[in-house]
C-alpha positions as CSV (number, residue, x, y, z in Angstrom):
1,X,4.2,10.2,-19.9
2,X,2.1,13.2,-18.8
3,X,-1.4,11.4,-18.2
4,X,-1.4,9.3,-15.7
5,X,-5.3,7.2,-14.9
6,X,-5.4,5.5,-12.0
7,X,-8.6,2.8,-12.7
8,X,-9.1,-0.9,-11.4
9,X,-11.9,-3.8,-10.4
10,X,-14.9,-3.6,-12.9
11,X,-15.7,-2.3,-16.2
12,X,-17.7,0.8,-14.4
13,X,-14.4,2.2,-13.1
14,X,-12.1,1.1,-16.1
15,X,-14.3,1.8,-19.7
16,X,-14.9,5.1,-18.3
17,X,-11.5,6.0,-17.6
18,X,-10.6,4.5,-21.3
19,X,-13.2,7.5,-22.7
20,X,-11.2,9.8,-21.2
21,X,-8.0,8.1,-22.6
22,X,-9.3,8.4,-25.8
23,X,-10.7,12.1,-25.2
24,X,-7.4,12.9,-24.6
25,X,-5.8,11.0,-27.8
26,X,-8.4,13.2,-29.9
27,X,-7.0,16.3,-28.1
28,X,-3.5,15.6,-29.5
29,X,-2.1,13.7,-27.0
30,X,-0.4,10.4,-28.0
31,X,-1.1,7.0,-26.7
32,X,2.4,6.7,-25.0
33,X,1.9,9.7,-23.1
34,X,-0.8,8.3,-21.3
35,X,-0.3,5.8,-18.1
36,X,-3.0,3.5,-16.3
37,X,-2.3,2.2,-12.4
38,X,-4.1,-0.2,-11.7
39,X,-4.3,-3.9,-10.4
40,X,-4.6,-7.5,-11.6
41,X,-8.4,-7.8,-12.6
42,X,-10.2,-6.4,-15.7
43,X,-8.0,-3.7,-16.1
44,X,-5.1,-5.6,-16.3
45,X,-6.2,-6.8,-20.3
46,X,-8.4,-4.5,-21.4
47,X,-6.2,-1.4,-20.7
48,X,-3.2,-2.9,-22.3
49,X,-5.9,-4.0,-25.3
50,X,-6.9,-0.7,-25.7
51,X,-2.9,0.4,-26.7
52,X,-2.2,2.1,-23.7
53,X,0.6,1.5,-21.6
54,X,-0.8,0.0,-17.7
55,X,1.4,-0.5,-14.5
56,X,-0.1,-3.0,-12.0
57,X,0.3,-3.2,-8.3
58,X,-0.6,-4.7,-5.7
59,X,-3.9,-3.6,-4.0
60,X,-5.7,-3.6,-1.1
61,X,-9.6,-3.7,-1.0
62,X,-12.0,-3.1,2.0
63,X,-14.0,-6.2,3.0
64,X,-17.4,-5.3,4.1
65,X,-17.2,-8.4,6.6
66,X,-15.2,-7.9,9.5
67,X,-11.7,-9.9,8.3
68,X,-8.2,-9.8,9.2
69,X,-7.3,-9.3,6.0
70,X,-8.5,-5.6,6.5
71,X,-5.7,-4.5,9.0
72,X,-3.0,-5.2,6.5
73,X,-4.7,-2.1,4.5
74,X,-3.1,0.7,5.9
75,X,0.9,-1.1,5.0
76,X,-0.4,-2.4,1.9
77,X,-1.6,1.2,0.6
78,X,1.8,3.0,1.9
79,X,4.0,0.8,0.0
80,X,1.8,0.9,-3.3
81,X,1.8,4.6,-2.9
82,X,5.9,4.9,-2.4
83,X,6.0,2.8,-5.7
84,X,3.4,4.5,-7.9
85,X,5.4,7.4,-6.8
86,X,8.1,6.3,-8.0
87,X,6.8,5.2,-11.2
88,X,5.1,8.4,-11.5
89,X,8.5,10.5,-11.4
90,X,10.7,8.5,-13.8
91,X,7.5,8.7,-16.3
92,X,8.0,12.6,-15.9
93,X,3.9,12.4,-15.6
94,X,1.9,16.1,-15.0
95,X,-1.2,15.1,-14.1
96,X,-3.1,12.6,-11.9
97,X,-6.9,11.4,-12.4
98,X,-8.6,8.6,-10.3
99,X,-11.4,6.7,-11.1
100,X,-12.6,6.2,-7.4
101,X,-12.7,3.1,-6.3
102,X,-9.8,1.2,-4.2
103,X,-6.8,2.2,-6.6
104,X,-7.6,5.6,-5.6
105,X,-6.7,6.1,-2.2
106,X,-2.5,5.3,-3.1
107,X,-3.1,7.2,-6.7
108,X,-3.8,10.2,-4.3
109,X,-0.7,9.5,-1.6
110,X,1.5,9.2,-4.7
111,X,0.6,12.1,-6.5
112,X,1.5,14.2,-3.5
113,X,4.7,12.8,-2.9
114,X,5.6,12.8,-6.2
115,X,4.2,16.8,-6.3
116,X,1.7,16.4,-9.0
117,X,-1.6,17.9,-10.0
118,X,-3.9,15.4,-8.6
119,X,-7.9,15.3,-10.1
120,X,-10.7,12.7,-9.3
121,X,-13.7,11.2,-11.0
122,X,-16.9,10.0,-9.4
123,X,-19.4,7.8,-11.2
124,X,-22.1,7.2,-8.5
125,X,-24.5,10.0,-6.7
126,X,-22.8,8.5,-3.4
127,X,-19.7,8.6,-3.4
128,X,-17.4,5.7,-1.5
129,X,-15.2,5.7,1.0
130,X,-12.0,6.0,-1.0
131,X,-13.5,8.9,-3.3
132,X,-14.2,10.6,0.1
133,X,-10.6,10.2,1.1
134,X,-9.2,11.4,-2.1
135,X,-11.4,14.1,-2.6
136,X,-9.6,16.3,0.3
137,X,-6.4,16.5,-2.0
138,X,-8.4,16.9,-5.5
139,X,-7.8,20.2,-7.4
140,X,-10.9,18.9,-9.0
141,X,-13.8,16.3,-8.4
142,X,-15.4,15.4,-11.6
143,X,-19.1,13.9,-10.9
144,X,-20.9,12.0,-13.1
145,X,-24.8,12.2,-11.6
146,X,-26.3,15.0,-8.8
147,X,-26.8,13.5,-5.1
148,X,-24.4,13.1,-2.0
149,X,-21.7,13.5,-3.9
150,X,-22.1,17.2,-4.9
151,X,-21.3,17.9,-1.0
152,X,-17.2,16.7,-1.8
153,X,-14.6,19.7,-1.8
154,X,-14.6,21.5,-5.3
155,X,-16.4,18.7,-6.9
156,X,-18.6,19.6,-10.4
157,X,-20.9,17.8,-12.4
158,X,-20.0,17.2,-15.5
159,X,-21.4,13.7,-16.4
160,X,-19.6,10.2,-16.6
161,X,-17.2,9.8,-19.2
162,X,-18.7,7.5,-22.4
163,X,-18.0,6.4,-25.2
164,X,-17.9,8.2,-28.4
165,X,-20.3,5.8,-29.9
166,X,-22.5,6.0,-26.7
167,X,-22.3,9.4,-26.7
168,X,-23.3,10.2,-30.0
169,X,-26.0,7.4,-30.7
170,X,-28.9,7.8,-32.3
171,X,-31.5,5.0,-31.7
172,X,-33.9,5.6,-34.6
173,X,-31.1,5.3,-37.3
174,X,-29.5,2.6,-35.3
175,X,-32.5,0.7,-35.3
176,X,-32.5,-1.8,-38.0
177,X,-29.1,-2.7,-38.1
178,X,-29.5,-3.5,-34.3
179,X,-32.1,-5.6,-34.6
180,X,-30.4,-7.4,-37.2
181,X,-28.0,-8.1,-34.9
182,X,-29.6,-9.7,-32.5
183,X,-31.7,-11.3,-35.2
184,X,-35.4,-9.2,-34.2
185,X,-35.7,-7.4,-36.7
186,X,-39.4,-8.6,-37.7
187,X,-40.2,-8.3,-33.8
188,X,-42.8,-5.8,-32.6
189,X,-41.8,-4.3,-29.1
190,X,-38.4,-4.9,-27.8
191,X,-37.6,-5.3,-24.2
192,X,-33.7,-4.9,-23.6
193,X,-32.5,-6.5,-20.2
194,X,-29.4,-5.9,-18.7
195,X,-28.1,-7.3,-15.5
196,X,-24.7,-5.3,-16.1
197,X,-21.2,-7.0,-16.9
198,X,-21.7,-9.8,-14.6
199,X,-25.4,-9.9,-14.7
200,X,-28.1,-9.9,-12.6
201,X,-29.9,-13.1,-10.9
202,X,-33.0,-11.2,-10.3
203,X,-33.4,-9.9,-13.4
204,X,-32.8,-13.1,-14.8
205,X,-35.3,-14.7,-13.2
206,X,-37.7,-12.5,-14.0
207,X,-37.4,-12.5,-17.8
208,X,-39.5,-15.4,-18.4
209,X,-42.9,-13.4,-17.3
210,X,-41.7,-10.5,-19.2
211,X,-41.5,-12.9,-22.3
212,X,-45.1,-14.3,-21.1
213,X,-46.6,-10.7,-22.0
214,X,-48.7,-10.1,-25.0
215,X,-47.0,-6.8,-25.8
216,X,-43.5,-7.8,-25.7
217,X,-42.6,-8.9,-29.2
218,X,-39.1,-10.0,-28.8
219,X,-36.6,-10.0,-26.0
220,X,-32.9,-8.6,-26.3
221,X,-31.3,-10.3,-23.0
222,X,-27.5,-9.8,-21.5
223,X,-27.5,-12.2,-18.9
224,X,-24.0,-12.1,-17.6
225,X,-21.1,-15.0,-18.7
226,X,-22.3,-17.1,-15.5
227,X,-26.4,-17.1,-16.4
228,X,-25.8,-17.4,-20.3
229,X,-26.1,-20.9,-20.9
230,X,-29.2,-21.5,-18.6
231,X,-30.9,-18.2,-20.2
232,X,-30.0,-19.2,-23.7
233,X,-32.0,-22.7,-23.0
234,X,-35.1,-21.2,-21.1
235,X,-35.1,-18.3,-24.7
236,X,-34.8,-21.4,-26.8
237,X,-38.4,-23.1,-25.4
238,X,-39.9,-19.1,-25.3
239,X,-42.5,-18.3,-27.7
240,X,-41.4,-15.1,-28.4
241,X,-37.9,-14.5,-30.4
242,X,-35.3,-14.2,-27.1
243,X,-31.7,-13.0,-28.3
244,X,-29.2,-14.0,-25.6
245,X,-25.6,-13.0,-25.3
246,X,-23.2,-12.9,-22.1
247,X,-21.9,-9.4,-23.1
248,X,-22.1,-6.7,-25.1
249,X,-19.1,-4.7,-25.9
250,X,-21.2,-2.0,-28.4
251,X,-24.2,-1.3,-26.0
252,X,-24.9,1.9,-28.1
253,X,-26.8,-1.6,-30.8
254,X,-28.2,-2.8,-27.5
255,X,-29.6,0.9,-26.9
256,X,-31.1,1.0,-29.9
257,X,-32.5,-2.5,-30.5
258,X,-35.0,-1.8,-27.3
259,X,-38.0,0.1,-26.6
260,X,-37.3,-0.1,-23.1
261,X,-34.9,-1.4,-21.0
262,X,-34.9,-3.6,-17.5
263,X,-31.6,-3.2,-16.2
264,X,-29.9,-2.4,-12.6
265,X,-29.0,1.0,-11.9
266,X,-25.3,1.2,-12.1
267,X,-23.7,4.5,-12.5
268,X,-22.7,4.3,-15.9
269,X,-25.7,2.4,-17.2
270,X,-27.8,5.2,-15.9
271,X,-26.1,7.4,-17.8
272,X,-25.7,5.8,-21.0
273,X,-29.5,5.5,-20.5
274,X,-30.2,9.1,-20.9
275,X,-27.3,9.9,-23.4
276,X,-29.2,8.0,-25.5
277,X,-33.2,8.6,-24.6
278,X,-33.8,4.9,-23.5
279,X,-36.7,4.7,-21.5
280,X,-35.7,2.5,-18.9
281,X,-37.4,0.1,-15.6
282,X,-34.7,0.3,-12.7
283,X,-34.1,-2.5,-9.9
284,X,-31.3,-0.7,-7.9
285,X,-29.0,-3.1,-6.0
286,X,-29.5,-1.5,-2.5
287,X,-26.7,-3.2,-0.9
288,X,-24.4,-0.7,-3.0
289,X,-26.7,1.9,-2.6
290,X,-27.6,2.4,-6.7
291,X,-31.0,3.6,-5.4
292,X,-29.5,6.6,-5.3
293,X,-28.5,7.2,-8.9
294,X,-31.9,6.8,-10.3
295,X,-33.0,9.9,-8.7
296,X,-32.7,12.3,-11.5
297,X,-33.4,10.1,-14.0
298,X,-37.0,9.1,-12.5
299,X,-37.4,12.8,-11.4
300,X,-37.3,13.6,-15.0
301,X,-39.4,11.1,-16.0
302,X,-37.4,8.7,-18.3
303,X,-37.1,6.1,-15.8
304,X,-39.1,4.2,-13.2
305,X,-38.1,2.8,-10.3
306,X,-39.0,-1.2,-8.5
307,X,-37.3,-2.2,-5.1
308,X,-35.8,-5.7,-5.5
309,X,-38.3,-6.5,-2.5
310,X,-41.6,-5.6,-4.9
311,X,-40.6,-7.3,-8.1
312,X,-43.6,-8.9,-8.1
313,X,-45.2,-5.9,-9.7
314,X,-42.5,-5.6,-13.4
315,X,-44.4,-7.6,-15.1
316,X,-47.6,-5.6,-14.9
317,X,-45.5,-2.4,-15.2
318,X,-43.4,-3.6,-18.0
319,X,-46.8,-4.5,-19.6
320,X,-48.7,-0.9,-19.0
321,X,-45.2,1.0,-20.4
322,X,-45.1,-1.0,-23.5
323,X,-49.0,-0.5,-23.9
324,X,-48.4,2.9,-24.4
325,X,-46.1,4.2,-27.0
326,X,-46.8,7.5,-26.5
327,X,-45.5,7.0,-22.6
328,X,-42.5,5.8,-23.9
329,X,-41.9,8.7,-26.3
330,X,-42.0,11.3,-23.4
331,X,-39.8,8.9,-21.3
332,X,-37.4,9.0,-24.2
333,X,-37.0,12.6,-24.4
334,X,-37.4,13.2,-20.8
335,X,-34.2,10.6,-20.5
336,X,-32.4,12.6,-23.0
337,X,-32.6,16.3,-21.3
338,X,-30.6,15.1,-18.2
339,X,-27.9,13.2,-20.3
340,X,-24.9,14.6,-20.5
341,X,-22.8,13.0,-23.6
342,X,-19.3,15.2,-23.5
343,X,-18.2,14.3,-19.9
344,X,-15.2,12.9,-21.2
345,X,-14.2,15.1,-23.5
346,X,-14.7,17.7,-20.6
347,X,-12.6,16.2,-18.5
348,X,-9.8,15.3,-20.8
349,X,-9.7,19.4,-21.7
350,X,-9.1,20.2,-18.2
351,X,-6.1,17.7,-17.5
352,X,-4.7,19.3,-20.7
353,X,-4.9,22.5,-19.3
354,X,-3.6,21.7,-16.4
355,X,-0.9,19.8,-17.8
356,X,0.2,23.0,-20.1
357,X,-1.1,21.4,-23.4
């Protein structure tokens, strides 16, 4: 197997590192050739649903809180690295790429040892402790948005890896068969929120005054699997047409359905955002420092920004924005100057390079 992609934990980690997986299928590489490391969560089903071959191991992630459990890092990271290493040399693999996140740091040992080319992918303007680690032994750091983490060691930005469809969507000719979809189609405005994956209690909560507002015509809502049945019975006593579903696995439809999105400000919904010219509102979750991957989105001027602490104001905002179409246009195409749509298929031309292909 010459590919080997070391991704685990949550979907912003894991579908990005699939993109690149593909990338690299449409290069000519085949399916068996490429390898995923990676743990028992997500990963775990959706690589191996994908069609491509996935190792797990055991992993070791840093709680925040102070816990014992932390001091058993160091052992558990040495022996996953001795037997990714391993697994690494009898699959006669080239080339390394990790997905940050905790995975990475013995991706990194075990590429050494083994003696291949290692490289490294950052989603998030501030990078984590484990890309930090990993970084030092990168040939290459691949970032996906501007900030802190343009100060690692022979990092670039490129742009985070999406998919094909996300990439290349078009939200005008999308339009009616999204809204078919979520059954809006004779709506006015749209409002898309999005909490990501696992939703967003905030956001959730404050749906119902967005729904209250005269210029919202009908909601598109992904409240998370947790929220969905609660959401789906406050939409179902809303006087507005309120289209709820726990996940979306073709957001490219949810994209297009909305004239503007609420959403957090993951990494990778940030830049699916401007890929696709959605003018977007942004509640970053401080406590994992999103705030600072709206910066060149909302310096641009396709997004604004609202502090958890003053979400008291959305509604208004949300209000003004859809008031004015025009506004949205110019968010819309100021979105879509800082996207950046090929990131995967970028990245998967260097590890063929570098592999010899």
């Amino acid at each position: 197997m010459t590919f080997a992609i070391a991704a685990a934990g949550t979907g912003g980690h894991v579908f990005p590192a699939l993109s690149v997986a593909d990338a690299l299928v449409e290069l000519g590489a085949a399916p068996d050739e490429i390898m995923f490391l990676g743990g028992d969560r997500f990963e775990a089903q959706a690589v191996p649903d994908s069609g491509f071959p996935f190792k797990g191991y055991q992993l070791a992630r840093l709680r925040r809180a102070v816990s014992l459990e932390n001091l058993r890092i160091p052992m558990v990271v040495r022996r996953t690295a001795a037997s990714m290493a391993g697994d690494l040399r009898m699959a006669a693999s080239r080339v390394v790429l990790g997905m940050g996140g905790y995975v990475t740091v013995p991706a990194s040992l075990a590429a050494r040892r083994a003696g291949l080319q290692f490289f490294l992918q950052e989603q998030n303007a501030l990078p984590g402790l484990a890309t930090r680690f990993a970084a030092r032994r990168a040939l290459t750091t691949f970032l996906g948005l501007p900030g802190r983490a343009e100060r690692l060691p022979r990092s670039e930005i490129v742009g985070n890896p999406l998919r094909p469809a996300i990439a290349a969507a078009d939200r005008e000719a999308l339009r009616s068969d999204a809204r078919s979809r979520y059954g809006v189609e004779r709506a006015g405005t749209v409002v898309g929120i999005l909490g990501g994956s696992l939703g967003a209690r905030v956001l959730n909560q404050a749906a119902p005054r967005i729904a209250r507002l005269g210029a919202v015509g009908a909601i598109v809502h992904l409240t998370g699997p947790d929220a969905f049945g609660e959401m789906s019975r406050i939409a179902g006593e809303a006087g507005v047409p309120w289209s709820c579903r726990p996940f979306e696995a073709e957001m490219e439809y949810f994209y297009a359905a909305a004239d503007l999105v609420v959403c957090r400000a993951g990494a990778m919904t940030v830049s699916e955002l401007a890929a696709t010219g959605t003018p977007a509102v942004l509640v970053p979750l401080e406590r994992v420092a999103q705030q600072w991957n709206t910066r060149e989105l909302s310096a641009a001027g396709g997004a604004l920004v609202v502090r958890q602490g003053e979400l008291g104001r959305l509604p208004d905002l949300v209000g003004g924005l859809l008031g004015s179409p025009e506004r949205l246009g110019r968010m819309s195409n100021a979105a879509r100057a800082v996207g950046r749509p090929h990131a995967a298929r970028i990245i998967a031309r260097r590890l063929m390079e570098a592999a010899g292909g």
